[in-house]
C-alpha positions as CSV (number, residue, x, y, z in Angstrom):
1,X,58.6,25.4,25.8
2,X,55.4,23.8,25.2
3,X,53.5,21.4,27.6
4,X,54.2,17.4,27.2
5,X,51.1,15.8,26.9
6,X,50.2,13.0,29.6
7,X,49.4,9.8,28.8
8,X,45.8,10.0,30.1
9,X,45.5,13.3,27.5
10,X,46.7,11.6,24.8
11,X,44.1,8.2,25.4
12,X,41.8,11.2,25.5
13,X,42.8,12.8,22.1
14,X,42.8,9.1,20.4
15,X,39.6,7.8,22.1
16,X,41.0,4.9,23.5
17,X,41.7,3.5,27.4
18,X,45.0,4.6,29.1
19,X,45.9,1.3,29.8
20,X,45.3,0.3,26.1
21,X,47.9,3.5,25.2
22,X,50.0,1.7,27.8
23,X,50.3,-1.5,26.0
24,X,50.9,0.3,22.6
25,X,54.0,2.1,24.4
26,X,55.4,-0.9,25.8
27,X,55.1,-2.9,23.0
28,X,56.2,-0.4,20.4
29,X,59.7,-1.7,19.0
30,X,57.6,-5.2,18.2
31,X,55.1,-3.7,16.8
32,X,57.0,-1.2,14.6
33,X,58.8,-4.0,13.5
34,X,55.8,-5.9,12.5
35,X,54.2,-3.1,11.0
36,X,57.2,-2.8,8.9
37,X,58.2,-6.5,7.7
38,X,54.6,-7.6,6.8
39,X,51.5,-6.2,5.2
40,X,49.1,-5.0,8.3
41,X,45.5,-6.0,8.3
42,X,44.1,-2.7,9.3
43,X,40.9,-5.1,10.1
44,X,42.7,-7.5,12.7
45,X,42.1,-6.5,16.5
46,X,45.6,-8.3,17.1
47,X,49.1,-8.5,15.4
48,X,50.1,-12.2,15.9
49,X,53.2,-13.7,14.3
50,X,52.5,-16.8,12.0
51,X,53.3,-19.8,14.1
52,X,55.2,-21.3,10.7
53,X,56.8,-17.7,9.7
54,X,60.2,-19.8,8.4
55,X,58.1,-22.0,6.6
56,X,55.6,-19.7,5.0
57,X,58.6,-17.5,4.1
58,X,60.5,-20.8,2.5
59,X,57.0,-21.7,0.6
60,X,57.4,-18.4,-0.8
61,X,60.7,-18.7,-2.1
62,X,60.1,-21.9,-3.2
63,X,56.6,-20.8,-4.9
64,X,58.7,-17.9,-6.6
65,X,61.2,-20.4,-8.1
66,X,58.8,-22.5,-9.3
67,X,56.4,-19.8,-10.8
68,X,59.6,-18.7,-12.7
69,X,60.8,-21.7,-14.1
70,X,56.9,-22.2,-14.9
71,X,55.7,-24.6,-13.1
72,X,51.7,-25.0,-12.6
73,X,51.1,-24.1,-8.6
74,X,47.9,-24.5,-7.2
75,X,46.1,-25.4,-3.9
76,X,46.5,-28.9,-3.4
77,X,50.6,-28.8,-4.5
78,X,50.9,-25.5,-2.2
79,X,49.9,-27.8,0.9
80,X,51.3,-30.4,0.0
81,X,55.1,-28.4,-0.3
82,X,54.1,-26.5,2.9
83,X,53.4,-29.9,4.6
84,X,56.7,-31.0,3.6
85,X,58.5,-28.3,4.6
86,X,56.9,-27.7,8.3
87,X,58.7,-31.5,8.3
88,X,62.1,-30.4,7.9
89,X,61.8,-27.7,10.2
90,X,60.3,-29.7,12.8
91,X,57.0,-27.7,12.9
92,X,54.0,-29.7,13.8
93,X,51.6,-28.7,10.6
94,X,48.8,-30.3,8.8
95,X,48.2,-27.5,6.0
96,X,44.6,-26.9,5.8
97,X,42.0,-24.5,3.3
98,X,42.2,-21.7,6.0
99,X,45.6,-22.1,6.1
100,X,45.9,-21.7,2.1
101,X,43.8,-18.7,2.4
102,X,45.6,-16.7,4.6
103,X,49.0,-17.8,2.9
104,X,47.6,-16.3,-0.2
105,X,46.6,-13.5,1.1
């Protein structure tokens, strides 16, 4: 039987801090789930959850519907149907560029 590796040999192996390895192990059935329902930013230092995930995911479906049936979407109507829609899930949200960025992203 072979040898399990501790955690401070592993850090080792991966170049990173044990308590960083640590926080990767205790956190690991969020962040596989993450990693598996949305597109990872290998760039980000941080995974964070969208503060307005059940709106952004209703924009979508509504942006899909509408792109279908051939509606013209752009900027100013995407924020506007985002604004309306943090409403009537009682989400405090005053879509902005950035935001539009990211959502398109």
């Amino acid at each position: 039987m072979g040898k399990t590796e501790t955690k401070k040999e592993i850090a080792e192996k991966y170049g990173i801090p044990v308590n960083t390895l640590s926080t990767i192990l205790k956190n690991r059935e969020k962040l596989e789930k993450m990693a598996s329902t949305s597109a990872v930013n290998l760039g980000k230092k941080r995974m964070r959850p969208s503060k307005v995930e059940d709106g952004d995911k209703g924009l979508l479906t509504w942006f899909k519907q509408a792109r279908a049936l051939g509606a013209p979407i752009n900027g100013p109507i995407l924020m506007e149907k985002a604004g309306e829609l943090g409403k009537k899930l009682g989400i405090s949200f005053v879509p902005c560029s950035g935001w539009l960025g990211r959502f398109k992203r």
